[in-house]
N, C-alpha and C positions, 0 to 999 in steps of 0.2 A: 504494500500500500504506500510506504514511504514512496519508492520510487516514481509512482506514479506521480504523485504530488508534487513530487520534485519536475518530473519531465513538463507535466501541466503549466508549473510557476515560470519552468525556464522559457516555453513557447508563449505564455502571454508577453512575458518582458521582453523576448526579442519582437514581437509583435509589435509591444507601443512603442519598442525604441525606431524598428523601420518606420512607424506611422508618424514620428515625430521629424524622422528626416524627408521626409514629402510633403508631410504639412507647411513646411518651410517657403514651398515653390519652385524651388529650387533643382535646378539638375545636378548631378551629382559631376566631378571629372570625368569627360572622358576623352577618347584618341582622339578627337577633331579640337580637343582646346589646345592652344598654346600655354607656355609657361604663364605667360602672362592672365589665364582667364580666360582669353578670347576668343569665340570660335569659328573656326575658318570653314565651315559648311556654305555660308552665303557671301563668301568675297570669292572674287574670280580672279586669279594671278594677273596682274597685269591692267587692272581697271582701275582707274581713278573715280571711278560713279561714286562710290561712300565716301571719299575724301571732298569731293566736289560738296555733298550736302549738310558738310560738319557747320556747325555754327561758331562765329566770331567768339574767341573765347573756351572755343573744349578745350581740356587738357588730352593733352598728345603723348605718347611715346615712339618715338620715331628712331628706329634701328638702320644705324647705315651699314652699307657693304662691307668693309670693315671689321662689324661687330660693334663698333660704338654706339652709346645710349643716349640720346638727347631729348629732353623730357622740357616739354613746354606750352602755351597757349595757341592752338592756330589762330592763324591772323587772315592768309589767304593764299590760294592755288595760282598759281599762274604755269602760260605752257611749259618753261624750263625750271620753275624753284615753288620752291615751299617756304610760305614765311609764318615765321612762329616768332613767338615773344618771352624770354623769359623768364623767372621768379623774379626777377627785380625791375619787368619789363620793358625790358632792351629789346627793340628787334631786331631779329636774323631771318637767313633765307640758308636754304641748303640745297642742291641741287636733285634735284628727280631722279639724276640718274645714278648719284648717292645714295640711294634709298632703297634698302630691301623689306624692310615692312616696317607699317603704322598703325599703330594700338591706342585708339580713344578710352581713356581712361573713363569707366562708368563713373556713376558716385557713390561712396560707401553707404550700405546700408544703416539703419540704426541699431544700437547694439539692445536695444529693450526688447526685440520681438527675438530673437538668439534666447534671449536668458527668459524668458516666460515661455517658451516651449520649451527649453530645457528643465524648467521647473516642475512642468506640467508632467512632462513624462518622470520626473522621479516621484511626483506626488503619484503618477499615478501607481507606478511599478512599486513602491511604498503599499499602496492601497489592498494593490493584488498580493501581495508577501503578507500583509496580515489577515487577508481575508482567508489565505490558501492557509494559514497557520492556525488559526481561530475555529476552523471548520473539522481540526484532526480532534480536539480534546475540550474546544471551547474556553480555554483560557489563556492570557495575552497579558502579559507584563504591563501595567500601565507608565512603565519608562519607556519600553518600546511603541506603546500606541501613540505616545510624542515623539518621541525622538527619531522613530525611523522616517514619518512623513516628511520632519524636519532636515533630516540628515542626507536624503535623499532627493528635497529638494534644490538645498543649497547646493548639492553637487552637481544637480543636471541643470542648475539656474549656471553655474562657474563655465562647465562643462558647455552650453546651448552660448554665451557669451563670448567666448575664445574661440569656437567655431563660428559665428558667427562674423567675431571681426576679421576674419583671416577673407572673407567672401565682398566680392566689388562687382561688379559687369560691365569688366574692359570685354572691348570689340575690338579685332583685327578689323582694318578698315583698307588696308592696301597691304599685296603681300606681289613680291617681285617675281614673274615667271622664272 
């Protein structure tokens, strides 16, 4: 009988923990993002279409042939350069045909909806551990009917937080054939 209860508790808790990472919206990594986030499904090697309809002001990441990083404001396209502006805004122009790809940097989410799903799921996985517990002999520490909800949610609140700040939605915008 143990057993059972044990395998029961472990499939609810992996259960809310995957219904907490979809709740999110979120896609999870996969082979079509780059380092950066971005994913290269809808840019086409070779197309300035996404660059053309950035707005005055996105922040940019702009990887030249080289490998260097230059991180700054777009300003505007023209047929030979790209002009950007940067943190202390200065502008510059770099050459197109410098340029192996361009990452609009999203903007970071808030860190408040991270850390109340991850609360949520330890309240809840909490909930299901004393319920599956309470159901073998009918009695429950009253430290544990605090402490575990509590304990369990600070860590998926800590836990949904630090995950959640690591996530942005940069887009590849120009990637060079």
């Amino acid at each position: 009988m143990k057993l059972r209860t044990c395998a029961v508790l472990l499939s609810i808790c992996a259960t809310s923990l995957s219904a907490g990472c979809v709740s999110g919206g979120r896609r999870s990594r996969s082979f079509l993002q780059t380092p950066t986030g971005g994913q290269r499904g809808g840019v086409i090697a070779g197309s300035w279409d996404e660059v053309v309809v950035l707005r005055p002001g996105s922040r940019v990441v702009v990887t030249l042939i080289d490998g260097e990083r230059l991180e700054g404001a777009f300003r505007i396209l023209r047929p030979d350069e790209l002009g950007l502006a940067d943190s202390a805004g200065r502008d510059f122009d770099v050459a197109r045909t410098n340029i192996r790809q361009i990452v609009a940097r999203g903007e970071r989410d808030g860190l408040m909806n991270g850390a109340l799903t991850g609360a949520g799921i330890g309240l809840g996985t909490a909930a299901t551990i004393l319920a599956v517990i309470a159901s073998g002999d009918g009695y429950v520490l009253a430290s544990v009917k605090w402490g575990a909800p509590l304990l369990l949610s600070a860590a998926g609140g800590v836990i949904g937080l630090f995950i959640d700040r690591t996530r942005t939605d940069d887009q590849v915008v120009y990637l060079k054939p």
